[in-house]
C-alpha positions as CSV (number, residue, x, y, z in Angstrom):
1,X,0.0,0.0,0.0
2,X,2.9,2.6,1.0
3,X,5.6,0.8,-1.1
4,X,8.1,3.2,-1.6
5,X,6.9,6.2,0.5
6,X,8.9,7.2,3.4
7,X,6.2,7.7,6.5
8,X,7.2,9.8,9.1
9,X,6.4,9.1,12.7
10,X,3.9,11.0,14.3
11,X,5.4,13.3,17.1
12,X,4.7,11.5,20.7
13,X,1.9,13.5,22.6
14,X,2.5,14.6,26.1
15,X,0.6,12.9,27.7
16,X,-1.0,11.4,31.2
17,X,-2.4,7.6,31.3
18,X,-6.3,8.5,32.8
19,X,-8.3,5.7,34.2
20,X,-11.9,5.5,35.2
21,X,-14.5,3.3,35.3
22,X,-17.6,4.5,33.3
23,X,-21.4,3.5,33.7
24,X,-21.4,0.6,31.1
25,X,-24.1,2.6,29.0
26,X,-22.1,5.6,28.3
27,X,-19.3,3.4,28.1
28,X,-21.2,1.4,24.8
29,X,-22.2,4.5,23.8
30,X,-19.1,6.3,23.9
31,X,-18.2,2.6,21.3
32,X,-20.4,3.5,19.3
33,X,-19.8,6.6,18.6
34,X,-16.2,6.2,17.9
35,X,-16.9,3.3,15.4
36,X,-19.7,5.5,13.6
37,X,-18.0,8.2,13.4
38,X,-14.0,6.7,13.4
39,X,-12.3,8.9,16.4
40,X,-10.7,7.0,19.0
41,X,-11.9,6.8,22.4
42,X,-9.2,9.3,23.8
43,X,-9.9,12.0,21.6
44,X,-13.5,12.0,21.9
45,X,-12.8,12.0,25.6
46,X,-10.5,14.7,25.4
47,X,-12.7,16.7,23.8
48,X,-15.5,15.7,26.2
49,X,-13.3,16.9,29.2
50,X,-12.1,19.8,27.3
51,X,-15.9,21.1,26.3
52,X,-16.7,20.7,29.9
53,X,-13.6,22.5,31.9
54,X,-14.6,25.4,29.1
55,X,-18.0,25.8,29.8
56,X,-17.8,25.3,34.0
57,X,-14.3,26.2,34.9
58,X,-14.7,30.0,35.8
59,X,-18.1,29.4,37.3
60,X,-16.6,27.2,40.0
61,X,-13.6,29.1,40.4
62,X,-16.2,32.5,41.3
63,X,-18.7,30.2,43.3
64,X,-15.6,28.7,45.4
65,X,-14.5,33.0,45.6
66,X,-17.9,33.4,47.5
67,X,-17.2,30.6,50.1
């Protein structure tokens, strides 16, 4: 398939291992998701995380200001 082509290596990420355990549900959705859609489960997750510390970040840093 890349007979003759030179691939170069994708640069490592720096990255954390993260483990959790997820309600089975989400977890069969989250599956099938990434197979309809073809991300992999970490960057949908990523995303996920990222979306959510984006929206809700500053409003618990101003709510823990009031405590």
């Amino acid at each position: 398939m890349f007979e003759g082509v030179a691939l170069m290596p994708q640069k490592k990420k720096d990255a954390k291992n993260f483990g959790c355990k997820l309600d089975r549900e989400l977890f069969d959705q989250l599956e099938e998701f990434c197979e309809i859609s073809g991300f992999n489960k970490t960057l949908v997750v990523e995303r996920a995380i990222q979306k959510y510390l984006d929206e809700n970040f500053e409003r618990v840093k101003e709510f823990n200001k009031t405590l």
